[in-house]
Structures are given as C-alpha cells and as structure tokens.
DOLUM-355896 format. One line per field, with one value per residue (C-alpha): x, y, z; residue in three letters. Coordinates in Angstrom, 1 decimal. Layout:
BEGIN
c1 <- [X, ...] $
c2 <- [Y, ...] $
c3 <- [Z, ...] $
resn <- [ala, ...] $
***
This chain:
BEGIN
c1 <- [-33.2, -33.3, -31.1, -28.9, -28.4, -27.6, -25.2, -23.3, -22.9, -21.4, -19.7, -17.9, -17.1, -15.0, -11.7, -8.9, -5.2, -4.1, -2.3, 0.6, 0.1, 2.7, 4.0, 5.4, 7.8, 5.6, 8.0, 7.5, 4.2, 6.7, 7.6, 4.5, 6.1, 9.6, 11.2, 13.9, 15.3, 12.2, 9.0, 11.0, 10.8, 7.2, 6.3, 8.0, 6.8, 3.0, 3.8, 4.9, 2.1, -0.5, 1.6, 1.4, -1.7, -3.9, -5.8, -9.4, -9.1, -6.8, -7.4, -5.1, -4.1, -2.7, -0.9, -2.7, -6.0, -6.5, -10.0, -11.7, -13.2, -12.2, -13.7, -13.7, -14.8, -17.6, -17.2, -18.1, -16.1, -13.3, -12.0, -8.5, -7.4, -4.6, -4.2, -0.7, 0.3, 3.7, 3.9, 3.8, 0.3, 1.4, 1.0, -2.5, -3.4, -2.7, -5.6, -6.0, -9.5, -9.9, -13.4, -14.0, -15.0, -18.0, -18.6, -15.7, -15.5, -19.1, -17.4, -14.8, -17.2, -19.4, -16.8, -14.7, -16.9, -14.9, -14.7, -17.6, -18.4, -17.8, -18.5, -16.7, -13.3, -11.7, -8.0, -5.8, -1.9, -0.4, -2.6, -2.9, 1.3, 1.8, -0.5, 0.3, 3.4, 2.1, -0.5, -1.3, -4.0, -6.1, -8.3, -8.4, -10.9, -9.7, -10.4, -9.2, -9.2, -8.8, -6.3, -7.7, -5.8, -7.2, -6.2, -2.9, -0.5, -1.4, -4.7, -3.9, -1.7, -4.6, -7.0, -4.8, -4.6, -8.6, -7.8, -6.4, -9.5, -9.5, -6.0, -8.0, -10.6, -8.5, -7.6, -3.9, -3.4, -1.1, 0.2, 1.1, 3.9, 7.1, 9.3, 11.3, 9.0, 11.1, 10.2, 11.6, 15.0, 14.4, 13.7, 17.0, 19.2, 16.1, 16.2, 20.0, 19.9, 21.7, 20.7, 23.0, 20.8, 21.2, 22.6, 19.6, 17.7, 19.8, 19.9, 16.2, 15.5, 18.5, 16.4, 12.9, 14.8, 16.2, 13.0, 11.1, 14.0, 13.3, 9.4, 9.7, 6.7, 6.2, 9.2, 7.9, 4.8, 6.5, 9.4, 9.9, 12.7, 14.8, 15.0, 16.4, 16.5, 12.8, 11.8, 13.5, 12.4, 8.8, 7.9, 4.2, 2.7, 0.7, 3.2, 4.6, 1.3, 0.3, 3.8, 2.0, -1.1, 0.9, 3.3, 0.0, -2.2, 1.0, 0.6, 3.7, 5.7, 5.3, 8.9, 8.9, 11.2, 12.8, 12.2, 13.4, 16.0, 16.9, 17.1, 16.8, 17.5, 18.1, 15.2, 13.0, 13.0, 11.5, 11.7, 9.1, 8.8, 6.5, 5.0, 3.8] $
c2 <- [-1.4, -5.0, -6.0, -8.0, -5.8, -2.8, -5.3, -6.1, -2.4, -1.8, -4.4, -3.1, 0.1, -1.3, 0.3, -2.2, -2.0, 0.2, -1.7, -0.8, 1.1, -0.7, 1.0, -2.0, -1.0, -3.9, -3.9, -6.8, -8.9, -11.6, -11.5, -13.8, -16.4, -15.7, -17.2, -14.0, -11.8, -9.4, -12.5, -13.8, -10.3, -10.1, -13.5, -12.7, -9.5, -10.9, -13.8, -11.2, -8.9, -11.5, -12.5, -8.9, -7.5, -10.1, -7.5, -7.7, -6.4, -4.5, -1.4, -1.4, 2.0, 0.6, 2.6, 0.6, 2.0, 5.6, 6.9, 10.7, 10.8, 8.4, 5.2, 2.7, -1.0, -2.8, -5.9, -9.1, -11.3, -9.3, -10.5, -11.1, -8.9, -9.8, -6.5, -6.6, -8.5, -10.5, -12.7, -16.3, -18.5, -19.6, -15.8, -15.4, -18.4, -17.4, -16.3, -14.8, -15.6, -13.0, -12.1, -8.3, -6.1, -4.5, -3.7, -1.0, 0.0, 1.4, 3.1, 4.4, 6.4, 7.2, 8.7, 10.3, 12.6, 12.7, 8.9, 7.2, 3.7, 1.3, -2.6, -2.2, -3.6, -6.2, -6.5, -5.5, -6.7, -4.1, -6.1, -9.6, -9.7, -8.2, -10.2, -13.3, -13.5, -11.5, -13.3, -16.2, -18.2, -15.1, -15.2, -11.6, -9.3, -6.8, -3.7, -1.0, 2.3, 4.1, 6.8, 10.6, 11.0, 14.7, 15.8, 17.5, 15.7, 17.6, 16.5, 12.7, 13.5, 15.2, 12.6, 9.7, 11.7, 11.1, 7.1, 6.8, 6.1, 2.8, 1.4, 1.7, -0.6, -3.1, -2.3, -2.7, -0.1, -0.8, 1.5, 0.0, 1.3, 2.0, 5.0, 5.1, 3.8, 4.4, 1.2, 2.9, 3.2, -0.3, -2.4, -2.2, -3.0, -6.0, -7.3, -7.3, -8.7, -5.8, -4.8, -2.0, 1.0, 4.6, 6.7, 9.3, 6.4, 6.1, 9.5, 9.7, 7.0, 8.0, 11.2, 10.0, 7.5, 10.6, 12.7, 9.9, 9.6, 13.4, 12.6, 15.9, 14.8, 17.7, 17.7, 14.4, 15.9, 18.8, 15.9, 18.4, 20.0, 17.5, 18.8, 15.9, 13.2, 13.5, 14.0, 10.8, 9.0, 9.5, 10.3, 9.3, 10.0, 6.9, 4.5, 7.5, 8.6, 5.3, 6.1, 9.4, 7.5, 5.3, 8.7, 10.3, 7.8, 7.6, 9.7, 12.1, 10.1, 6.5, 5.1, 4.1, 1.4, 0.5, -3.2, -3.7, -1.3, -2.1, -0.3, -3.3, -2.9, 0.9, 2.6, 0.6, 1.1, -1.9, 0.3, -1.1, 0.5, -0.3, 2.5, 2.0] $
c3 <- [14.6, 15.8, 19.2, 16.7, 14.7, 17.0, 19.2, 15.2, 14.4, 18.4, 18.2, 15.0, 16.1, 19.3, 19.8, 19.6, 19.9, 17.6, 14.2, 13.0, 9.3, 6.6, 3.1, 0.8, -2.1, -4.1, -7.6, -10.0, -10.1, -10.4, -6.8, -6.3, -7.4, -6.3, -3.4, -2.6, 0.3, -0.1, -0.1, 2.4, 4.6, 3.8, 4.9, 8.4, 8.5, 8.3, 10.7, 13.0, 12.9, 13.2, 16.3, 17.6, 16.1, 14.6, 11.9, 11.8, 8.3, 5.8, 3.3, 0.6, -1.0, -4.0, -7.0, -9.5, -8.8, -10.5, -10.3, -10.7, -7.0, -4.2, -3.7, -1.2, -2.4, -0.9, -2.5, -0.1, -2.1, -4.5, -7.7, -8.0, -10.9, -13.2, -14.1, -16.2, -19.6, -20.8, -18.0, -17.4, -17.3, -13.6, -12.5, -14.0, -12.5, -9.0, -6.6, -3.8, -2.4, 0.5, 2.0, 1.1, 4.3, 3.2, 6.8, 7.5, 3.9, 5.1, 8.1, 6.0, 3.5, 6.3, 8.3, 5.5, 3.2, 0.4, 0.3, -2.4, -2.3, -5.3, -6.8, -9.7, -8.0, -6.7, -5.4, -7.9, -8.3, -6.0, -3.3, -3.7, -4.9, -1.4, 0.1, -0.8, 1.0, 4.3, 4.7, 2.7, 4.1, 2.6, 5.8, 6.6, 4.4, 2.5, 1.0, -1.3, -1.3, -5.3, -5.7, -6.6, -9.9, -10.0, -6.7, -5.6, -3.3, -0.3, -0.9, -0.5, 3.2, 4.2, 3.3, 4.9, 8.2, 8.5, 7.8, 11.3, 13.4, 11.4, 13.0, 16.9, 14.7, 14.3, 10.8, 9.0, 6.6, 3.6, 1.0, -1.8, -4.2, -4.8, -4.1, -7.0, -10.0, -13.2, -15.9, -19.0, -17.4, -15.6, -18.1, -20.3, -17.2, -16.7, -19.8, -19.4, -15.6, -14.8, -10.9, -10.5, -9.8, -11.6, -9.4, -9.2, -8.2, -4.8, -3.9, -4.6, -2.6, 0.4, 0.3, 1.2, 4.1, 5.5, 5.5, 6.9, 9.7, 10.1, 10.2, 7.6, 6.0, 4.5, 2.4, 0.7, -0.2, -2.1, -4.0, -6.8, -4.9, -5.4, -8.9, -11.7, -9.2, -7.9, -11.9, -12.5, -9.5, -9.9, -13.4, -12.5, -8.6, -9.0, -7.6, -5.0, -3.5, -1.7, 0.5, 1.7, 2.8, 4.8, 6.4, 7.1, 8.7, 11.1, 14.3, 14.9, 17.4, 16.1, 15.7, 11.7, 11.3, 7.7, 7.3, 3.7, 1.3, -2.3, -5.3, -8.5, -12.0, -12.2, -11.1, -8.5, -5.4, -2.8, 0.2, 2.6, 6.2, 9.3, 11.4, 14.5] $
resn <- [unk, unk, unk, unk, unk, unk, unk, unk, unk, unk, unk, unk, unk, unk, unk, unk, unk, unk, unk, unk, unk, unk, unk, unk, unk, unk, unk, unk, unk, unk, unk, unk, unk, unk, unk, unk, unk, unk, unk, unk, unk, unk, unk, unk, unk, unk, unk, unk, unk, unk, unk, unk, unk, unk, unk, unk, unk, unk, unk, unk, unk, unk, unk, unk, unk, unk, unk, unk, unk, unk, unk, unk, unk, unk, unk, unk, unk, unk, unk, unk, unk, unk, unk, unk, unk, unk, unk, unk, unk, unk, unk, unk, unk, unk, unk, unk, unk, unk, unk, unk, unk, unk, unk, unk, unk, unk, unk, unk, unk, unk, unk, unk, unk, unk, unk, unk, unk, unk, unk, unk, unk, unk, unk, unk, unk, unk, unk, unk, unk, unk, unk, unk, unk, unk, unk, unk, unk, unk, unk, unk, unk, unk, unk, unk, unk, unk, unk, unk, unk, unk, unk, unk, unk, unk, unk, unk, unk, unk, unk, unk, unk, unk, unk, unk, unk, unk, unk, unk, unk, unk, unk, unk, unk, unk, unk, unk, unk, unk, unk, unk, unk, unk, unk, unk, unk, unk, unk, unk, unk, unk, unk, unk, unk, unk, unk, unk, unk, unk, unk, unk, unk, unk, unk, unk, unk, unk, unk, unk, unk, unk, unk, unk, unk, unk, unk, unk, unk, unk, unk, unk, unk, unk, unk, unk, unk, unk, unk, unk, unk, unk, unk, unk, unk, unk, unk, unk, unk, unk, unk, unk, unk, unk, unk, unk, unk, unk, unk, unk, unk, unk, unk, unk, unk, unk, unk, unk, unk, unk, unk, unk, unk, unk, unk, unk, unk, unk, unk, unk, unk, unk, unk, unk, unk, unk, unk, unk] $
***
C-alpha cells in the first residue's frame, strides 16, 4: 500500500464526535416544494446540526428501498430518483446533486457482514425530499442503505445496533419513514382537504411516543400488540422499519427529543425525533 494511500484509509477511520442519529416522518413528496410548519423544522433542524455536528456524511435508511438481502450503495455520484407518479412537472424536475460516499459505504459492508454492496441506486424520494430542506446546498455525500424485505423485525433492530460505529465516524444516520403510513384511509380525507386524523391513527402514533419516552424498544419491535390500531397504523413495515434503525443505532441513555408531531389527513403520521 502506498503512504497516500495508507494515510487516506487512517485518515477515514478517525473517531469524531459522535452525530446525533435522526428518524424523519418524510409524508408527501410534495413537501419539497412546500413552504410549511414541518420544511420549516427541517430546515432548522439541519442548520442546527451543521452548527453542532458538521456530518462528514449521511446514510439514509429509507422506506422506499425494498430489496432481498441488504445493500449499501457505492455510487460516487447518485441519481436522484423520482420514484412516484401523479404529481406536478416542478417536482420531477427537482435535483438533488449530492456526492455519493463510496468511501464509508465500503466500511459499512466491510464491517457489517450481512451488508452487500450495490450500483444499481441512487437516492430515492424518502431521501432527497428530506434532504432538501436539511440540507440544501447538497454538499455532504450520501448514502443509502436498502431495507431486508425478507427479514423479521427483530432482525432490522439488530442490524441497526451494528450501524453505530459509523456516528464516532462522523456520520448522520437518518431513517426515513413514517410511523403511521395508511394511504388508502389518507387519501379520501386528502382529496377532501380534510386534516383531521382517524382516531386509531393518534393512539397509534401516542403509543410509539410513549414507548420511545420509555426507551421500551422492544415493545416497538413487537407493534402487533397493539391489536386494530397497530394493523391500521402500519398495514406495510416498509415505511415503519426505518424508525427501528434510527431507535437502534441509538445508545441506551441518549436523551431522544421529539422535534416534530402531527398526524395529516387521517392516517400519516410526520413524527420526526432526534437522538443523541
């Protein structure tokens, strides 16, 4: 190995301070364009954390990446993906031209065995959405990592416990989803700008607030007990499971501080929490 190159790969591996890890309740790929009370958190949220912790990168777990096996992307330059129909041309249009981080996706997989690498992605809408508003000068690389769609729940904790040596890295983990994902019960009440959510929905979402206060983990993994609610709540784990990567790449004692609550037309919850 040449002195440069030994020197690059120490020099990646430094310990920083640790990041904080973020969950984002993403909803809507319209919020991109929307100036409202949740953009608005996001863009101070982001300001903030590049104040506090400047990230030398972010992984996104995002719901909208389902894959057999887990994959990391190694991208050096990601596509933005416009992965969603029935919108207007302004939100295809958008971009959001982030480096890729080819470097710690290569860490990732190398320290985490069940973790493949892949080319065959770029940053898909529960990303750059998000994105846009935390950090919009899309100067910090990015990368994804695909969710397991074979795997039990458990499985997914387990495997965001082993994401934590990233944070001391310098990277921001992101879970990207939403706690209460119902469309077929949203989008009635949308299409009739009707914001009041179903009740279900708000003891759903009350639920996973006050097992997250409780740092009951555990519970959250095992949502079925919550019997109609939870069935309603999360009819699909894709949009639920990035939540438990952000819970378990959070040590035990971090305080976890709610940083945005809303439950919008019915059945959609924007929760968005910071730990760390």
């Amino acid at each position: 190995m040449k002195l440069n190159d030994l020197y690059s790969t120490a020099t990646s591996f430094r310990k920083s301070d640790k990041m904080p890890v973020l969950f984002v309740g993403h909803g809507s790929p319209m919020n991109a364009l929307e100036d409202n009370s949740f953009t608005q958190t996001l863009q101070n949220l982001g300001q903030q954390i590049r104040l506090d912790h400047p990230p030398t990168a972010i992984l996104v777990v995002s719901a909208h990446w389902l894959t057999k096996g887990s994959f990391a992307t190694l991208n050096p330059m990601p596509e933005t993906i416009h992965d969603f129909g029935g919108f207007p041309q302004a939100l295809f249009d958008m971009q959001y031209p982030a480096p890729g981080s080819p470097e710690f996706a290569q860490q990732l997989i190398d320290m985490v065995p069940d973790v493949h690498g892949s080319d065959e992605w770029g940053l898909d809408h529960g990303s750059w959405t998000i994105l846009h508003h935390l950090f919009p000068q899309a100067d910090i690389p990015v990368f994804q990592l695909s969710l397991d769609y074979t795997k039990p729940l458990a499985y997914h904790f387990e495997l965001a416990q082993q994401l934590q040596f990233l944070r001391e890295r310098g990277v921001l983990i992101i879970g990207s989803g939403n706690v209460v994902h119902n469309l077929r019960l949203s989008v009635p009440k949308l299409m009739m700008n009707d914001n009041t959510p179903h009740d279900w929905a708000v003891e759903f979402d009350s639920w996973v607030k006050n097992k997250i206060d409780q740092r009951d983990f555990r519970s959250l993994v095992h949502y079925q007990q919550t019997g109609q609610a939870g069935a309603l709540a999360v009819p699909t784990v894709d949009h639920y499971l990035p939540m438990l990567y952000s819970l378990g790449a959070t040590d035990a004692k971090e305080p976890i501080k709610q940083v945005f609550e809303e439950v919008s037309y019915g059945g959609l919850s924007m929760r968005t929490f910071m730990a760390g």
